[in-house]
N, C-alpha and C positions, 0 to 999 in steps of 0.2 A: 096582711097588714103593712109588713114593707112599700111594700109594688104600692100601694095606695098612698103611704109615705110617699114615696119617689115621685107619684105621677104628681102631685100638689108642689115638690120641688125640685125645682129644675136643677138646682145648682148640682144635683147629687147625677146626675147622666153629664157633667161638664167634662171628666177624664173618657168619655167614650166618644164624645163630638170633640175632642180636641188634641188627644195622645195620637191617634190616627195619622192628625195629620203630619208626627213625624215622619212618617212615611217618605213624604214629598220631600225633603232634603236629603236623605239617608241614602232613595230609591238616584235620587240625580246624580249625589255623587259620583255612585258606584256606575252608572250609566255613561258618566261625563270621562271615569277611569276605562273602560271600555271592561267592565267587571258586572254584564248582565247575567250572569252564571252564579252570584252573589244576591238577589234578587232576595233569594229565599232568607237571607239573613235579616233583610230589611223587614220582611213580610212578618217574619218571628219575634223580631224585636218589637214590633208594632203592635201584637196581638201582646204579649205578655209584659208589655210596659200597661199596656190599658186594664190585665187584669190585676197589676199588681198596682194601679192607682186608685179602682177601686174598693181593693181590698184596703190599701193601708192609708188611704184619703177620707174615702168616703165612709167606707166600712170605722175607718179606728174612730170616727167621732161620735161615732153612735151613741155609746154610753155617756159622752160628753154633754152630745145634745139631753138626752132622756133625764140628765141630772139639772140642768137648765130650764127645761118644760117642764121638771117636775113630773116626767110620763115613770120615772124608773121607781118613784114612793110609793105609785099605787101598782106599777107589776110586784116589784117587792111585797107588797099588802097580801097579793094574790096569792092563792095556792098554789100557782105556776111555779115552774122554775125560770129564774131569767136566766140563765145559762142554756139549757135550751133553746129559748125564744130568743137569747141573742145569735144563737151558734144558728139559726133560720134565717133570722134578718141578713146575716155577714153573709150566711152562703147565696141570697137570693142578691145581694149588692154586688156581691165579687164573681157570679155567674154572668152580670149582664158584662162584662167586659169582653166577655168572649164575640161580644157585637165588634171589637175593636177587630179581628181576623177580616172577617166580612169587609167592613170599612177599606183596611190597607189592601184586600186583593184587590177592589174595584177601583180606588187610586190609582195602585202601579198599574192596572189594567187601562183605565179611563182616561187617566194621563199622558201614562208615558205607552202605552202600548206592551207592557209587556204581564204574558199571560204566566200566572206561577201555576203549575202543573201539580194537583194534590193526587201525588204517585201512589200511596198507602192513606186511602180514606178513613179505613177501619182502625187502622191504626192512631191518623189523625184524631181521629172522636174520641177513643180513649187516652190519649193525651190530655186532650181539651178536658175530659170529666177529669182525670187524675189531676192535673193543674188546678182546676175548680178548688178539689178538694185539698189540697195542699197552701193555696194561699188564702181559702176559708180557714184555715187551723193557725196558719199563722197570721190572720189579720185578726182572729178571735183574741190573740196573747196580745195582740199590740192592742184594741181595742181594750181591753180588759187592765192593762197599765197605764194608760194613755187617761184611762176614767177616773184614775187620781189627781192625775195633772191636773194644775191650775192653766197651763195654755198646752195646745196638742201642737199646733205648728212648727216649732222650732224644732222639737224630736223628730217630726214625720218627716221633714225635708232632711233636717242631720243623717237620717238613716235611709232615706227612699233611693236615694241614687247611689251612694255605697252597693247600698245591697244588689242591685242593677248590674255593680261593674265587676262582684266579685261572683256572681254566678254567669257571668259570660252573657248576659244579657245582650248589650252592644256589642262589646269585642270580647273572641274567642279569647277564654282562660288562656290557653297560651301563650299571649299577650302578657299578661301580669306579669309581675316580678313575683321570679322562683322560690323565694319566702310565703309569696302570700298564695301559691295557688292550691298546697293541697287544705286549706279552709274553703274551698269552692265547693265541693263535695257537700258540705252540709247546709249548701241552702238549696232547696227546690227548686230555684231559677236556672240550676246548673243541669239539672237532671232534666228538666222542659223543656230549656232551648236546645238543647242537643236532638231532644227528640223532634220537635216543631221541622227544625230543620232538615231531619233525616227524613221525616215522613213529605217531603216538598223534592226531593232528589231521586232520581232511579235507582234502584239497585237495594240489594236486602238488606234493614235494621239490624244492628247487629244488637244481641242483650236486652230486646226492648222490653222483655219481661222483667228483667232487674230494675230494667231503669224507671218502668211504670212505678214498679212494688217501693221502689227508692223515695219516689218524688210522690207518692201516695204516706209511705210510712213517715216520711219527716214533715207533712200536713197533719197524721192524725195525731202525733207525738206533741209536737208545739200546741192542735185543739188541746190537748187534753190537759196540758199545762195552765192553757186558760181558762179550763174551765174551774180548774184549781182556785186560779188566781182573783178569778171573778168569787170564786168564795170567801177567799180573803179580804175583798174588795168588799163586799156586802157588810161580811163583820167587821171590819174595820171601820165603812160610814155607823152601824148601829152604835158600836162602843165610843165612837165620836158627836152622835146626837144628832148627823148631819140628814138625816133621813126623818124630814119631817112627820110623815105618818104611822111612823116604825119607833 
């Protein structure tokens, strides 16, 4: 049902044709610094800025849209659960991001000539799925808040690039100021990129089984909240009257 959603709109693949392309200023910098041993930091911020835009862009308006079209009165009607059927849609919207990887290697490859070497493949895929499933569980809690709001935009942006700078996304946690870094730990961005880039460098992942189980458990912890909160959200339009068919 998504995927057929998506393919009629375009605007919803707009974070994977276009976070990519930060690639190409990140990639030069570091290039123009004579810092191509840095490569792989470009390469990981590009894959997981595109999966965290579709997760909490495209994915959080979901319930927004569905309350607008009117689609969410008659899943509600159903015998379905819409927490399910939504915790499907967000995973199959915040999966296609992982196209954003693919994108920035053949960039930095096509561009600038330079080749990022994926040293631990196996390891790489379960990153990739563990990432999947961690910004599926946390774009499910934003979607499922966000589906109160009268406008999504000003939260999504208030919090998209925050969340970006305190998981080490762009620049390494060690960066921050030493107040703010051990709250790094609990966003999933922390525990990805570290791995993204371990698996792009030679030499053995240290912990990667922690760090899987880490950035897996604070995905299924945050779903599960939303899936909470999506209940709350239901009964709160009923007892409001705002669920035409309900």
């Amino acid at each position: 049902m998504q995927l057929a959603l998506t393919r009629h709109n375009i605007e919803d693949l707009l974070p994977v044709l276009v976070i990519p392309l930060l690639t190409l200023p990140s990639m030069a910098i570091l290039l123009h610094s004579g810092r191509a041993d840095l490569a792989p930091l470009a390469l990981s911020a590009s894959l997981l800025m595109t999966i965290g835009q579709m997760g909490f862009f495209v994915a959080g308006e979901v319930v927004s849209m569905d309350r607008r079209q009117q689609l969410l009165d008659i899943i509600v009607a159903s015998p379905a659960s819409y927490a399910v059927i939504l915790l499907g849609r967000v995973g199959v919207l915040t999966a296609l991001g992982i196209l954003g990887f693919a994108e920035g290697w053949l960039i930095a490859w096509g561009v600038f000539g330079v080749h990022v070497p994926i040293v631990h493949g196996g390891l790489l895929a379960a990153t990739l799925l563990a990432t999947v499933i961690a910004s599926t569980g946390t774009a499910l809690l934003f979607t499922a808040l966000l589906g109160l709001a009268g406008t999504t935009r000003t939260f999504q942006h208030a919090v998209n690039g925050p969340f970006y700078l305190l998981g080490g996304v762009l620049v390494p946690v060690n960066f921050l100021p030493v107040w703010l870094q051990p709250f790094a730990p609990l966003t999933f961005f922390y525990w990805a990129a570290g791995l993204v880039r371990d698996t792009l460098r030679p030499g053995p992942v240290e912990d990667a089984a922690l760090r899987l189980g880490a950035t897996v458990g604070l995905g299924l912890a945050t779903g599960l909240i939303g899936m909470l909160v999506i209940g709350r959200m239901l009964s709160r339009l009923r007892s409001d009257g705002t669920l035409s068919l309900t």
